[in-house]
C-alpha positions as CSV (number, residue, x, y, z in Angstrom):
1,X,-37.4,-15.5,-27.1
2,X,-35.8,-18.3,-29.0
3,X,-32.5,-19.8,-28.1
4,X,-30.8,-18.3,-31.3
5,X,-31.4,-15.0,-30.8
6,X,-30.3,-14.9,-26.8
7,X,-27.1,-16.4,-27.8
8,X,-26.8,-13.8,-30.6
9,X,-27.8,-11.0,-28.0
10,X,-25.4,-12.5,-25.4
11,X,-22.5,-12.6,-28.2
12,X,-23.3,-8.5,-28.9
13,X,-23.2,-8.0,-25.4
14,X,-19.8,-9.8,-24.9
15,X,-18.3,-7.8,-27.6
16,X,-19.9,-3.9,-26.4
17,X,-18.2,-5.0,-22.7
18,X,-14.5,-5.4,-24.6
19,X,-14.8,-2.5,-26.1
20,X,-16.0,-0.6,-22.8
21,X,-12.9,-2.5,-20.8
22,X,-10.6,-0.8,-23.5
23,X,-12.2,2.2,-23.3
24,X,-12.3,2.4,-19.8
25,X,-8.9,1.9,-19.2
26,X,-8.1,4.7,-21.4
27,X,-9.9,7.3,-19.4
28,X,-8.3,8.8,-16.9
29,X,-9.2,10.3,-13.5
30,X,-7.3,13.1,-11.6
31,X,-7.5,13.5,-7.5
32,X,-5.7,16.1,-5.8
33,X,-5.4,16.0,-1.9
34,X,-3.5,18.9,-0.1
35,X,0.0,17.9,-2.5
36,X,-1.3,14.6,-3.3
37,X,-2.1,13.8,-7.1
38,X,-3.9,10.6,-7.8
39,X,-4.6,9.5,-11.3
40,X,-6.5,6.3,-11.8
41,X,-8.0,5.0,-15.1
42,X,-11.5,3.7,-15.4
43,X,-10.6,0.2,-14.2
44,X,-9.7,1.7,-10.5
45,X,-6.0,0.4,-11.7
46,X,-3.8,3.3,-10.2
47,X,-1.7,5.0,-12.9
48,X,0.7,7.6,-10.9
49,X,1.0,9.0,-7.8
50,X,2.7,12.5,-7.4
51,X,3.5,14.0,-3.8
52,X,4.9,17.7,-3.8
53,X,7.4,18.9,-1.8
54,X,5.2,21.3,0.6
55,X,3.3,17.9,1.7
56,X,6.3,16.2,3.0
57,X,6.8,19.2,5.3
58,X,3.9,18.4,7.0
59,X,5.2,15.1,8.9
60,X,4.7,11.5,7.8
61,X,1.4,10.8,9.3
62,X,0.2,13.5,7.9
63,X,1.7,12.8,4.7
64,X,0.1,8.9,4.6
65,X,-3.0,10.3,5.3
66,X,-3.1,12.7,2.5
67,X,-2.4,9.6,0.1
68,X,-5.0,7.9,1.7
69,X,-7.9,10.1,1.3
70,X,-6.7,11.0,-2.4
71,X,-6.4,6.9,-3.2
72,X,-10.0,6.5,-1.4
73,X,-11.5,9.6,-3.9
74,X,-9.7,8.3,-6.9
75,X,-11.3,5.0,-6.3
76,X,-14.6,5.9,-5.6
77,X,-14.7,8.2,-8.6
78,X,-13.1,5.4,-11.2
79,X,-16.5,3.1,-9.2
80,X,-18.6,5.3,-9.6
81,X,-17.8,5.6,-13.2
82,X,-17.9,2.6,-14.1
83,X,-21.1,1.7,-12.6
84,X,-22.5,4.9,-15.0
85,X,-20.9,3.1,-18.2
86,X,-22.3,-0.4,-17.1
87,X,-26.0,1.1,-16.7
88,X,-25.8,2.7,-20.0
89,X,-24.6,-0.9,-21.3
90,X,-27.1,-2.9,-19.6
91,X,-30.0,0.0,-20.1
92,X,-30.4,-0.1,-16.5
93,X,-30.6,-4.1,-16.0
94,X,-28.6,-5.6,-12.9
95,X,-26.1,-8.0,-13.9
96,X,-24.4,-9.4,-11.3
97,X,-20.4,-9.0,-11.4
98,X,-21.1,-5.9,-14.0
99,X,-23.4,-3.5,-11.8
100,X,-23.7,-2.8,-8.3
């Protein structure tokens, strides 16, 4: 392959991974845990986190561990996305930093 063309290539590829950081960020993942709503966007950046009143009743520790577990899903689900999106990008290939 000549030296044009993978610079070309590498140029396309720069400019599909902007667009997917955009659209990632725009897509938005819900969590619920016993009163706990997580949302998180594609980026694992947390957007909001909502705790109703029944879960307070339930004590403190209880409470923490609730936004725990829902923080642990949210991320893993926001990973786990992402990791699809970057396979569909790469068609599969492992690029270190983009795919796990």
């Amino acid at each position: 392959m000549d030296m044009f063309k993978m610079m070309k290539e590498a140029a396309a590829m720069r400019s599909r991974l902007t667009e997917l950081d955009k659209e990632l960020r725009g897509r938005i993942i819900e969590v619920s845990e016993s009163g706990v709503d997580v949302k998180i966007n594609g980026k694992s950046e947390i957007t909001d986190v909502r705790i109703s009143d029944e879960a307070f009743n339930a004590g403190r520790e209880k409470v923490e561990k609730r936004v725990l577990e829902a923080v642990q899903r949210a991320v893993k689900k926001s990973q786990e996305m992402m990791a699809e999106e970057a396979k569909k990008l790469t068609g599969g290939m492992k690029v270190p930093g983009l795919t796990q």
